[in-house]
Kinemage of the C-alpha trace (Angstrom):
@kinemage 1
@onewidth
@group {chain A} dominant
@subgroup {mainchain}
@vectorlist {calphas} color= white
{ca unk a 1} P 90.238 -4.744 98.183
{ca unk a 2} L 90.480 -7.746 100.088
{ca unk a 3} L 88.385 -9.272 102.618
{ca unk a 4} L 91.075 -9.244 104.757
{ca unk a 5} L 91.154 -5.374 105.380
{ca unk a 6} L 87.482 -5.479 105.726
{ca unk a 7} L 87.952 -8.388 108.649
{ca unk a 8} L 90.436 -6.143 110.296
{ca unk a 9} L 88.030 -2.825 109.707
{ca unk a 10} L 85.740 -4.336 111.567
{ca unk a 11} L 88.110 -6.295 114.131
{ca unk a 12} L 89.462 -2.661 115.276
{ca unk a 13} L 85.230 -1.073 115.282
{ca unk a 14} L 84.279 -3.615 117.568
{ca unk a 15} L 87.068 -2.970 120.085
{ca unk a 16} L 88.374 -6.889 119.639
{ca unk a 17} L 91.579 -4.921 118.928
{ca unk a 18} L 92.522 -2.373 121.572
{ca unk a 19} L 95.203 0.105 122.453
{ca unk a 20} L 96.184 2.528 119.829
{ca unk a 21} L 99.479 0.694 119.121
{ca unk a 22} L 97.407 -2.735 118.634
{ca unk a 23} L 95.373 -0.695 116.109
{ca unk a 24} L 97.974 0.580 114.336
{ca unk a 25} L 99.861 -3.129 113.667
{ca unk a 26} L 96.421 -4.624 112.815
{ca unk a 27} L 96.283 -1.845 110.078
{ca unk a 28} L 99.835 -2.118 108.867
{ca unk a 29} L 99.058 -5.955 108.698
{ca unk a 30} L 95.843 -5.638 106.901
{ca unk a 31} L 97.854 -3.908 104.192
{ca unk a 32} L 100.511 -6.536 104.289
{ca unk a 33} L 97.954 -8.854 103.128
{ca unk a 34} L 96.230 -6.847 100.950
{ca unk a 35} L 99.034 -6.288 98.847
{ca unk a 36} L 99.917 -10.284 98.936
{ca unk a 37} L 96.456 -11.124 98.011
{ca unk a 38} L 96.094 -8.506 95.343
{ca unk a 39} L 94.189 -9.626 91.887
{ca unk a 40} L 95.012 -6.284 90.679
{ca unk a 41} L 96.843 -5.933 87.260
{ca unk a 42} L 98.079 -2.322 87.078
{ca unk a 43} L 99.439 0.007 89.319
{ca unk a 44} L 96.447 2.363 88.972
{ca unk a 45} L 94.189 -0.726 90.192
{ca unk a 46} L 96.899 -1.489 93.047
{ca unk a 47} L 96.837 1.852 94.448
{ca unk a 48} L 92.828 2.538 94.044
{ca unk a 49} L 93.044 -1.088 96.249
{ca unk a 50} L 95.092 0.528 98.880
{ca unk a 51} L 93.406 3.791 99.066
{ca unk a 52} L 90.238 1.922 99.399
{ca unk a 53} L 91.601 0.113 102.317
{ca unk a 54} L 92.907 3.230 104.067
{ca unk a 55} L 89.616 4.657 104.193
{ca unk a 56} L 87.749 1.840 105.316
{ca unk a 57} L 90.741 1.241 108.356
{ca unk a 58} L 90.454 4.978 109.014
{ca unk a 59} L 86.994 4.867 109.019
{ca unk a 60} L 86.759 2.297 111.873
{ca unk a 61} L 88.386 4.256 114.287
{ca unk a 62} L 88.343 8.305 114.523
{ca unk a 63} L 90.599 9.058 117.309
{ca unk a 64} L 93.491 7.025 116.058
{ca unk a 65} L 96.102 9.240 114.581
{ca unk a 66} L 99.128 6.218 114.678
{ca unk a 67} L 96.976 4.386 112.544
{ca unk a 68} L 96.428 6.782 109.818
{ca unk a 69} L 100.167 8.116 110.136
{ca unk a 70} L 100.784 4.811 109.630
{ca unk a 71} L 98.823 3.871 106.279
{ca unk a 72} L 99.472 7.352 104.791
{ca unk a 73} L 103.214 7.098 104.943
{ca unk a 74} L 103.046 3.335 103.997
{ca unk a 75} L 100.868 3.979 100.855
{ca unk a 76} L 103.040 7.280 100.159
{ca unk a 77} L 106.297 5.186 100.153
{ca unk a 78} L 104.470 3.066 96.917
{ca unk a 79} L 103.188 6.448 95.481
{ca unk a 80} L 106.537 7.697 95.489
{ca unk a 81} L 107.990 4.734 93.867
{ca unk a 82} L 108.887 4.423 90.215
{ca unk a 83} L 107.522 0.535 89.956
{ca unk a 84} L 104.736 -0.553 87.420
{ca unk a 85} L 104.216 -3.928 87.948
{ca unk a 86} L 101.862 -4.903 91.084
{ca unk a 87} L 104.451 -7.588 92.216
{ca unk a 88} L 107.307 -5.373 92.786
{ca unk a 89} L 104.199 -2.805 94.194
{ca unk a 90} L 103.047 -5.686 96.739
{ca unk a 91} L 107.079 -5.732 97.606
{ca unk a 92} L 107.258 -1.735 98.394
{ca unk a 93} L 104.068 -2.124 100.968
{ca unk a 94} L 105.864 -5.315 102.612
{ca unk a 95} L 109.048 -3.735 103.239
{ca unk a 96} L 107.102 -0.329 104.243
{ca unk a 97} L 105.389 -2.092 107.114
{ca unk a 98} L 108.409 -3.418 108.187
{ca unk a 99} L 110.503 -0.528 108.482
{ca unk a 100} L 107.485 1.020 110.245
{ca unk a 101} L 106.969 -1.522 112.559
{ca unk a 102} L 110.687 -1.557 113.110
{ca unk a 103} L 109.950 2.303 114.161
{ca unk a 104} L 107.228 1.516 116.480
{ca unk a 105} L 108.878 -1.139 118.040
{ca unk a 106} L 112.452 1.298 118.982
{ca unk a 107} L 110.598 3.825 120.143
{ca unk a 108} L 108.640 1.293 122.266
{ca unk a 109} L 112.544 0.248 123.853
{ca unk a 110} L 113.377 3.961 123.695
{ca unk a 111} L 110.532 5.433 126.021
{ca unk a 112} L 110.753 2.719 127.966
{ca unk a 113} L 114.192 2.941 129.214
{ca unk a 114} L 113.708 6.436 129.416
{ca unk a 115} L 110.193 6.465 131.718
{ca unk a 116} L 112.229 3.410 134.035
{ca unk a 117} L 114.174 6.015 134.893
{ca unk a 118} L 111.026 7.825 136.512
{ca unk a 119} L 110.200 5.522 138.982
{ca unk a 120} L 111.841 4.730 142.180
{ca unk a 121} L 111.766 1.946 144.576
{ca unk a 122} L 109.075 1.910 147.275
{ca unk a 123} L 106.701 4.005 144.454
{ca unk a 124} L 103.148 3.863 143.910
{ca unk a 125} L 102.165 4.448 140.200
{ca unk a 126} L 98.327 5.024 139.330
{ca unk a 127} L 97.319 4.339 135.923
{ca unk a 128} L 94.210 4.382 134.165
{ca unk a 129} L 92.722 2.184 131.398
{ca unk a 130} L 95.190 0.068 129.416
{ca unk a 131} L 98.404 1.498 126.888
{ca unk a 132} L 100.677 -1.021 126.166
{ca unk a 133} L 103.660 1.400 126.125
{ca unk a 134} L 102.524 2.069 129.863
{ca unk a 135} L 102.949 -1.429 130.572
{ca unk a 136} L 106.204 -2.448 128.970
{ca unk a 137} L 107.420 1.061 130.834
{ca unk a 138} L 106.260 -0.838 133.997
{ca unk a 139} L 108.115 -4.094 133.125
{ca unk a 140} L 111.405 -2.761 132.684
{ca unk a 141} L 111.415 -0.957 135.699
{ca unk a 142} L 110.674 -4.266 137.126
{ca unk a 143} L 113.484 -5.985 135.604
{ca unk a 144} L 115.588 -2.900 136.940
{ca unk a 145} L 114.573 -5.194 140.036
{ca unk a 146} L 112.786 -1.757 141.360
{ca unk a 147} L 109.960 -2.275 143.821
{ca unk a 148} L 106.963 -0.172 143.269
{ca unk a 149} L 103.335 -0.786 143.184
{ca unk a 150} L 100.281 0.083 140.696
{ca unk a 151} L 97.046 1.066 141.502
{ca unk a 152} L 94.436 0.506 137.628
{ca unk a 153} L 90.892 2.297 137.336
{ca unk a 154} L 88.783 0.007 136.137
{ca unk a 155} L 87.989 2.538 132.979
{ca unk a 156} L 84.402 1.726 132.326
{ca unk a 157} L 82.471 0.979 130.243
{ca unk a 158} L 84.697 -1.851 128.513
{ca unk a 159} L 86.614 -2.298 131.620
{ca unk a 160} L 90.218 -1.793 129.847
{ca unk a 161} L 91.816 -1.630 133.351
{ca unk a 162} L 91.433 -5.409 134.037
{ca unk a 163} L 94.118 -5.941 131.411
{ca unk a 164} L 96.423 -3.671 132.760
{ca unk a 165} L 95.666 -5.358 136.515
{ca unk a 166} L 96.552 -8.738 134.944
{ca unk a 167} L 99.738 -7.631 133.519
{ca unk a 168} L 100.677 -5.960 136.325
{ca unk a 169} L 100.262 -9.207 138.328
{ca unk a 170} L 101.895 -11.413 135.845
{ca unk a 171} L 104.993 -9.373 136.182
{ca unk a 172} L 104.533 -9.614 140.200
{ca unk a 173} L 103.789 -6.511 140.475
{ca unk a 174} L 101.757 -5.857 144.236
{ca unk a 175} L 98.618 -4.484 142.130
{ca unk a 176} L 95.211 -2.489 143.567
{ca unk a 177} L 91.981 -2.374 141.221
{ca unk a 178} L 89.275 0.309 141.865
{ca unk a 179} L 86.413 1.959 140.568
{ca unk a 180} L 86.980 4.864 138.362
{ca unk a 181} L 85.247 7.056 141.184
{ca unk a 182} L 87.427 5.626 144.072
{ca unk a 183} L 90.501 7.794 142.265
{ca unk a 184} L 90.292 10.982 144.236
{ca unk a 185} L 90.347 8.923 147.535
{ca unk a 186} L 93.430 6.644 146.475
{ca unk a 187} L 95.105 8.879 144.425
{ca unk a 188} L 96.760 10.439 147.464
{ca unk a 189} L 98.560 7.452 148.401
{ca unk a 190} L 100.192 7.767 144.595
{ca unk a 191} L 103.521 9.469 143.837
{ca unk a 192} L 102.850 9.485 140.078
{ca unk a 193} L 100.085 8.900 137.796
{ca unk a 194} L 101.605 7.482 134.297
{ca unk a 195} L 98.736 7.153 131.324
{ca unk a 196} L 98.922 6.462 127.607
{ca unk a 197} L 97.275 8.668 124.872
{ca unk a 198} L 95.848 8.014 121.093
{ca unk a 199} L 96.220 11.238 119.971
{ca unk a 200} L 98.217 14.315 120.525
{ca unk a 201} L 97.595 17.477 119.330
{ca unk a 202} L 99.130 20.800 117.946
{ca unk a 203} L 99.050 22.381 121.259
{ca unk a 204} L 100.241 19.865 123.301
{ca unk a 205} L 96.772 18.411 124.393
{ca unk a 206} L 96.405 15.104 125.072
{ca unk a 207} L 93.436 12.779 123.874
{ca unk a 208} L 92.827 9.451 125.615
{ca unk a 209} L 90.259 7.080 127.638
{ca unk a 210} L 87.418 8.445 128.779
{ca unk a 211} L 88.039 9.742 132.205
{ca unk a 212} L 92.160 10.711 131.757
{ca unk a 213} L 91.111 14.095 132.319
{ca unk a 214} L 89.371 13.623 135.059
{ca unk a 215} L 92.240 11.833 136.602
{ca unk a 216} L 94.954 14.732 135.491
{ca unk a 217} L 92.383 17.044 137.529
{ca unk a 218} L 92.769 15.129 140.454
{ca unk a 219} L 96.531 14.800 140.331
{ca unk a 220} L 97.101 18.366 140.062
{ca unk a 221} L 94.784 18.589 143.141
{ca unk a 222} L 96.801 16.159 145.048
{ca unk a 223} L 100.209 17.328 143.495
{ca unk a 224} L 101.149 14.500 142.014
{ca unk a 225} L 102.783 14.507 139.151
{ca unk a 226} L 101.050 13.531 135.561
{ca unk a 227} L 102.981 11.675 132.867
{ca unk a 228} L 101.452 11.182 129.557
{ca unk a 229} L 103.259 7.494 127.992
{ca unk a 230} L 103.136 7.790 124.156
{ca unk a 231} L 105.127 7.554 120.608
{ca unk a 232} L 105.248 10.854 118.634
{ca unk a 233} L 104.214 8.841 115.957
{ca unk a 234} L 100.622 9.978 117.373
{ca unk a 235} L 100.830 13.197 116.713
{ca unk a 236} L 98.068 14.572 115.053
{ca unk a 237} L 99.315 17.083 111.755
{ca unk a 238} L 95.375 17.521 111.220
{ca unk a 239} L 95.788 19.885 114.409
{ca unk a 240} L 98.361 22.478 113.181
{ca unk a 241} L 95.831 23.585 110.333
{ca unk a 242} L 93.309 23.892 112.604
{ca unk a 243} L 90.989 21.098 112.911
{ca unk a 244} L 89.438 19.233 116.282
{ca unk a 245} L 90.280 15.671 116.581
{ca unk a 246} L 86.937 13.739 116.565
{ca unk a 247} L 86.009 12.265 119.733
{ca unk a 248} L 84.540 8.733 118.908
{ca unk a 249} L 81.139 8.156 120.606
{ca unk a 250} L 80.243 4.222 120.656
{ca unk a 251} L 77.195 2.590 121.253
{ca unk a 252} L 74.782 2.902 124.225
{ca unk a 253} L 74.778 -0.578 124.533
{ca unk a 254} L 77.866 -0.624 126.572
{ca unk a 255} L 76.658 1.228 129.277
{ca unk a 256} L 73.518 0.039 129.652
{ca unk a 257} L 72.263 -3.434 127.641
{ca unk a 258} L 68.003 -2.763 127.475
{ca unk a 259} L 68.138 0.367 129.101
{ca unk a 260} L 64.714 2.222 129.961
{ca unk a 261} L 62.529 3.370 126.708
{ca unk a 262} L 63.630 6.760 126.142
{ca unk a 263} L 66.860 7.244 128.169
{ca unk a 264} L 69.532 9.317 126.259
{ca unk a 265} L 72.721 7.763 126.706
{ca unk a 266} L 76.160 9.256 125.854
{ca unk a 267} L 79.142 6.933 125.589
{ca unk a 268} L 81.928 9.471 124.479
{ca unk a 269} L 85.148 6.855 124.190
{ca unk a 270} L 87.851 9.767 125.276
{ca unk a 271} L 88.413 13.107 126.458
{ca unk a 272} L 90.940 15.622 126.402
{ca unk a 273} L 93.451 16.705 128.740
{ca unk a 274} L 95.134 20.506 128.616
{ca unk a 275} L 98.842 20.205 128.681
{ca unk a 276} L 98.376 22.814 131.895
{ca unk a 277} L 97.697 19.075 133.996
{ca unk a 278} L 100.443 17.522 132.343
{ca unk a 279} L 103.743 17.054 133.944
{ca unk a 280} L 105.045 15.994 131.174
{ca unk a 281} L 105.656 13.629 127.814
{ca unk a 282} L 107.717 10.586 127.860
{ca unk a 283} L 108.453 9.829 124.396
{ca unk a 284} L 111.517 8.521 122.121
{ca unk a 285} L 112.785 12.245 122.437
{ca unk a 286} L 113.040 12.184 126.023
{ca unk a 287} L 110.822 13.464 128.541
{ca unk a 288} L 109.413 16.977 127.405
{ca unk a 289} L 107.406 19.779 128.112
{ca unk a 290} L 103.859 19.314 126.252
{ca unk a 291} L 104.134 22.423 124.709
{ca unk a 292} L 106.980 21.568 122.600
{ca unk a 293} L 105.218 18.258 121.021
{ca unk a 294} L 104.484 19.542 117.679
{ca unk a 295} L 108.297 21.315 117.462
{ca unk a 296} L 110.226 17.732 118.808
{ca unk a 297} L 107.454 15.824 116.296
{ca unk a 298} L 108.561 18.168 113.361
{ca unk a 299} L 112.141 17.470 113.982
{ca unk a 300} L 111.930 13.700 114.367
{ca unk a 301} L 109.370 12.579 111.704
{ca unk a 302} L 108.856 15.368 109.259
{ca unk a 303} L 107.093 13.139 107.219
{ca unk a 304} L 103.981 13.147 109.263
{ca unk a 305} L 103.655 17.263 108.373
{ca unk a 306} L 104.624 16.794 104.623
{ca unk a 307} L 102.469 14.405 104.250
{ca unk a 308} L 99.423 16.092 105.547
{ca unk a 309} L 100.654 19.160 103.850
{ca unk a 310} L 100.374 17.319 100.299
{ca unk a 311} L 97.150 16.102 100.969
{ca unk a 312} L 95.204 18.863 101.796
{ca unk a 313} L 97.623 20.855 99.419
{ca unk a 314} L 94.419 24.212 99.864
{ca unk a 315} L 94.900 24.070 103.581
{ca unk a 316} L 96.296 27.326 105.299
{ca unk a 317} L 99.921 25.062 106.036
């Protein structure tokens, strides 16, 4: 394995790369160069390279379901090939990540146009941390020439929300920063909250930021509706059979740098939200119920359940 998937590994741990998208790409890319850097000889050695890679990338990050969708079905499009010789191997991963990317980036155009639609002049969105497909939702509405306005949590304890402030502004947008716990006071003056995700589940649950929930919990309060932003492509297949997706929990350190001897710290990186808060999905199927997530997925990108299927071949689906 190269040192390149090990640089990005550890790129994506230390949260140099953010937003689950971001992650994704720097994974897709790491395998780009793997397979142009390869010194192995035989396809066995090529593909123990890869699957050595996907574990270390998947290992960096728990809670990031687009990434390992991602790497699976890149690494399954060599598996499935018929080609022996690493060169024409290295070629299968390049134009893998390409046609994936190409994926990524339509359905980035597709929800986009689609959540536009959702906003009206004169509106004030509230958002919370940073998702890039939240953003470039926000910038076509704006060149729509619609007027609205965005209120961003700051989304401690890495303080995502400043990115998503300085977008906003760059686009023009009239922009308001607050504290996480200012929400419940401003969130009246919002007509719709719009938030990303990095995982989605079988059920229709959402998993994202630290402190989403919280926020769906106050729009339902304050009846104001609750879109979740994201790609099916983060659908979690792990789900149907069963399983929890892990919640990552990073370091103390970035709450509190020398805290008091003996303080317990817990820095849980995202939470879940019940579809019951959400208003609903705006994905590259449209905007749908979150209920029917894992039927619209199924349709759309089978893939993503026959590949899970195949490798955990003993599981109950």
């Amino acid at each position: 394995m190269t040192q390149t998937a090990r640089v990005a590994a550890d790129r994506i741990r230390r949260l140099e790369v953010q937003g689950a998208r971001n992650v994704a790409i720097t994974a897709i890319k790491a395998l780009e160069a793997l397979a142009k850097e390869t010194t192995a000889e035989t396809r066995e050695e090529f593909l123990r390279e890869l699957e050595e890679a996907r574990d270390l990338l998947f290992e960096s990050r728990t809670t990031e379901p687009l990434m390992r969708n991602a790497v699976r079905w890149i690494i399954s499009q060599v598996e499935s090939s018929g080609e022996r010789q690493t060169t024409a191997l290295a070629k299968r991963v390049s134009s893998a990540a390409t046609l994936f990317l190409k994926e990524l980036d339509a359905s980035k155009d597709c929800i986009a146009e689609i959540g536009a639609k959702r906003i009206r002049d004169g509106m004030v969105i509230l958002t919370h941390c940073h998702s890039s497909t939240v953003t470039y939702l926000l910038s076509r509405a704006k060149k729509e020439d619609k007027t609205f306005e965005v209120i961003c949590t700051e989304t401690r304890p890495v303080f995502q929300g400043r990115i998503t402030a300085k977008e906003m502004l760059e686009l023009g947008v009239k922009t308001t920063f607050i504290v996480d716990s200012a929400a419940r006071s401003l969130i009246r003056n919002a007509d719709l909250v719009l938030v990303g995700a990095d995982a989605i589940t079988s059920e229709g649950n959402v998993i994202n930021k630290i402190g989403t929930s919280t926020i769906a919990l106050l729009a339902h309060e304050a009846r104001k509706p609750f879109y979740v932003v994201a790609e099916l492509l983060k659908f979690d297949p792990a789900t149907v059979c069963g399983e929890y997706e892990q919640i990552e929990e990073r370091s103390p350190d970035e709450v509190w740098k020398n805290a008091p001897e003996k303080l317990l710290i817990r820095n849980p990186a995202f939470d879940i939200t019940r579809r019951d808060f959400i208003h609903g999905v705006i994905c590259e199927e449209g905007v749908i119920p979150p209920h029917a997530v894992a039927e619209v997925t199924r349709r759309r990108y089978p893939w993503i359940f026959k590949q899970h299927s195949a490798r955990f071949s003993n599981a109950c689906c």
